[in-house]
KEFI-926764 format. One line per 10 residues: number of its first residue (from 1); their letters; for each residue x, y, z negated of C-alpha. Coordinates in nm, 3 decimals. Example, Ala and Ser with C-alpha at 12.3 -4.5 7.8 and 13.67 -1.06 7.14 Angstrom:
2
1> as> 1.230/-0.450/-0.780; 1.367/-0.106/-0.714
***
This chain:
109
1> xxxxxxxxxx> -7.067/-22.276/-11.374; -6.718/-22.196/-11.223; -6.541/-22.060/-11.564; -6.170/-22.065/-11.376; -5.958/-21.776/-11.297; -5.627/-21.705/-11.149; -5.306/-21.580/-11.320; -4.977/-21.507/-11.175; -4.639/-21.716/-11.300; -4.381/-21.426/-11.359
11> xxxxxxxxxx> -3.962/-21.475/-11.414; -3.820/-21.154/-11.564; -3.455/-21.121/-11.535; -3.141/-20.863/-11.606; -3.014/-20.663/-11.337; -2.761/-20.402/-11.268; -2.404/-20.280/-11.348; -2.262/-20.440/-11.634; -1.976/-20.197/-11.605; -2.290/-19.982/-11.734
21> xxxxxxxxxx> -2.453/-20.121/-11.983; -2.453/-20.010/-12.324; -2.616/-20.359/-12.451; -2.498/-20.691/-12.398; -2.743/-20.820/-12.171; -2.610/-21.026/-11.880; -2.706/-20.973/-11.488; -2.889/-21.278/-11.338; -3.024/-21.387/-11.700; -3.448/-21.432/-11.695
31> xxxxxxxxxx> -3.728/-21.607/-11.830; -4.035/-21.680/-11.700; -4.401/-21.629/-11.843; -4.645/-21.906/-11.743; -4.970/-21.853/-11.874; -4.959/-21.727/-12.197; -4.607/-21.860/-12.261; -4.283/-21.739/-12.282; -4.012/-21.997/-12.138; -3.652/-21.942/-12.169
41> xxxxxxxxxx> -3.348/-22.150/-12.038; -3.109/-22.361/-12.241; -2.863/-22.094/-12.395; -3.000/-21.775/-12.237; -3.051/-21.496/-12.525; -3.289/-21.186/-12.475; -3.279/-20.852/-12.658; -3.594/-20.811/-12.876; -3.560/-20.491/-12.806; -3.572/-20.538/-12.460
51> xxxxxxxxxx> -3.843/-20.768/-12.530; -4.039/-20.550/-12.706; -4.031/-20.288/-12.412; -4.142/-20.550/-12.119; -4.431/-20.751/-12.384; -4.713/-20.469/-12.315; -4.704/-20.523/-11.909; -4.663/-20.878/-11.860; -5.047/-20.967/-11.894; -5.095/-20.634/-11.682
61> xxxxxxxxxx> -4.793/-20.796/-11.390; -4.978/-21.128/-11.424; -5.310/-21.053/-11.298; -5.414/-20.938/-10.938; -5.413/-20.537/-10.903; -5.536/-20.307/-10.645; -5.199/-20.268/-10.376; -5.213/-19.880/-10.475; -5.190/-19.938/-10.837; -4.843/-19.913/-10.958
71> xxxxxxxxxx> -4.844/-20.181/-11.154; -4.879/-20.386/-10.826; -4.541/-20.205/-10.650; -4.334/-20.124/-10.961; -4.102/-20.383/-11.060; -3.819/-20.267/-11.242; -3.817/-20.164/-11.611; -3.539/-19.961/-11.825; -3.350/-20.058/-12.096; -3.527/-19.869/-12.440
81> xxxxxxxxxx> -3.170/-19.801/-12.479; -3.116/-19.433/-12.340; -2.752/-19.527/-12.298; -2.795/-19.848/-12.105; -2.852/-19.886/-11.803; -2.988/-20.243/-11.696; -3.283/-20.318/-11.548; -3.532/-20.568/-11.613; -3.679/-20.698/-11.269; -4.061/-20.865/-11.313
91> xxxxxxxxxx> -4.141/-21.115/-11.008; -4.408/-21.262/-10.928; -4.372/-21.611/-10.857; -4.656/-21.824/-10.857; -5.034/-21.831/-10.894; -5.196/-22.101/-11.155; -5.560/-22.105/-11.191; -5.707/-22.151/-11.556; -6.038/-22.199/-11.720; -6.229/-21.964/-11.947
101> xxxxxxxxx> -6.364/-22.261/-12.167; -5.929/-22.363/-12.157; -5.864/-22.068/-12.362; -6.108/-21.954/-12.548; -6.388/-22.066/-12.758; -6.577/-21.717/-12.682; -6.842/-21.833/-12.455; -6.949/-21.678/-12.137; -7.266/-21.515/-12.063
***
């Protein structure tokens, strides 16, 4: 039985004014989210606040969605901070495919 499935590779990274910003986040900064993992580069920092805002709509941005849904055509995502205003711009750059039995030890029916 074909168990496999296909998730998108995402990088998230900073952009805007930094003349504007009320954080400290940097333009061009990003990490990527392959599979389930969150990878960052050597020396990069991330707001967890930040963080915490993008976390619920990365597994949402990683899977394929209808092209009228707008999680497939939005791509940009406010600072929490009502006083900042960066921008945190969610790409999709790569397809991996994965296996249910990979996982999870749920089997299928």
């Amino acid at each position: 039985m074909d168990d496999s499935f296909k998730l998108y590779d995402l990088e998230i990274s900073v952009v805007g004014d930094p003349a504007t910003f009320a954080c400290r986040h940097q333009p061009g900064v990003a990490f990527q989210v392959i599979g389930e993992d969150l990878v960052f580069g050597a020396g990069n920092s991330f707001s967890q606040y930040a963080l915490a805002a993008l976390l619920p709509l990365l597994p949402a941005k990683q899977r394929t969605t209808d092209k009228n849904d707008w999680m497939t055509t939005d791509a940009l995502i406010a600072c929490p901070d009502p006083h900042c205003s960066a921008q945190f711009k969610i790409t999709r750059v790569g397809e991996r495919t994965y296996n249910h039995a990979d996982v999870t030890k749920v089997p299928l029916n």
